[in-house]
N, C-alpha and C positions, 0 to 999 in steps of 0.2 A: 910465582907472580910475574917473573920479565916473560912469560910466554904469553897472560893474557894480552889481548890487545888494548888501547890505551882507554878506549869505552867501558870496557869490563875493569877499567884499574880504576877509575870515576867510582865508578858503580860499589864498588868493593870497599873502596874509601867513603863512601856517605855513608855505605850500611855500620862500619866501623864506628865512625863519629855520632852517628845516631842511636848506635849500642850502647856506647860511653857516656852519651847526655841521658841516656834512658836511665840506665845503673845511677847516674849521679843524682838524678833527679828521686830517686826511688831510697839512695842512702840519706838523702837531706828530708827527705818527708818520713823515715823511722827514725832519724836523729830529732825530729821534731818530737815526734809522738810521744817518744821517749821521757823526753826534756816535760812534757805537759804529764804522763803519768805520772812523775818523779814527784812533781809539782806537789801533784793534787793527794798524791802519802803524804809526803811533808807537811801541806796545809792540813792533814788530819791529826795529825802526831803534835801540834803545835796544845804545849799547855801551857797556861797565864800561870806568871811567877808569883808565889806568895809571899807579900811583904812580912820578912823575918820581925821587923819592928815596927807596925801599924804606927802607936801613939809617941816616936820616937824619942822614947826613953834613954835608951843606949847611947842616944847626936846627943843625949843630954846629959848624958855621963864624961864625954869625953871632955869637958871642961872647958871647951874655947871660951876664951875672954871676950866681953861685949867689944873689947876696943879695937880685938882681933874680925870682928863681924862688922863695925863701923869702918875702918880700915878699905874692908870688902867689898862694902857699899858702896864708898866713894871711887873707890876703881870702877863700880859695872855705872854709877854715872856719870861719870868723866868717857866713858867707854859711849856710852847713849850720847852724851852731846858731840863726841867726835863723829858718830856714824851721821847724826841729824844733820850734821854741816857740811857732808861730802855727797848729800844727796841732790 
């Protein structure tokens, strides 16, 4: 390459840099492709979970006390009134 002349070293240099945006352009569009095939298995494969306890029998076995769910109450509305007054 110090024997081309400096026109030919141009020349040799954009073919270069136009080979490398070519190649990169060509690996981000099968990195795409890919990313969307992957996708669209996945979105096939997806199956809705079946609730083990429909009529939740079992939340009503474990025995929380009302005053333990009253308690809870008043935390998520104290919780609602601080958000209502920062808005």
């Amino acid at each position: 390459m110090s024997k081309l002349l400096l026109s030919q070293k141009k020349k040799m240099r954009q073919k270069q840099r136009k080979a490398e945006a070519r190649a990169k352009k060509e690996e981000e569009s099968k990195n795409e492709e890919t990313k969307t095939s992957n996708a669209s298995k996945f979105g096939k494969e997806q199956v809705k979970a079946v609730d083990p306890d429909p009529n939740g029998e079992k939340l009503l076995q474990k025995g929380r006390s009302a005053e333990a769910q009253v308690g809870f109450e008043r935390l998520l509305g104290g919780l609602h009134a601080y958000q209502e007054c920062n808005r």
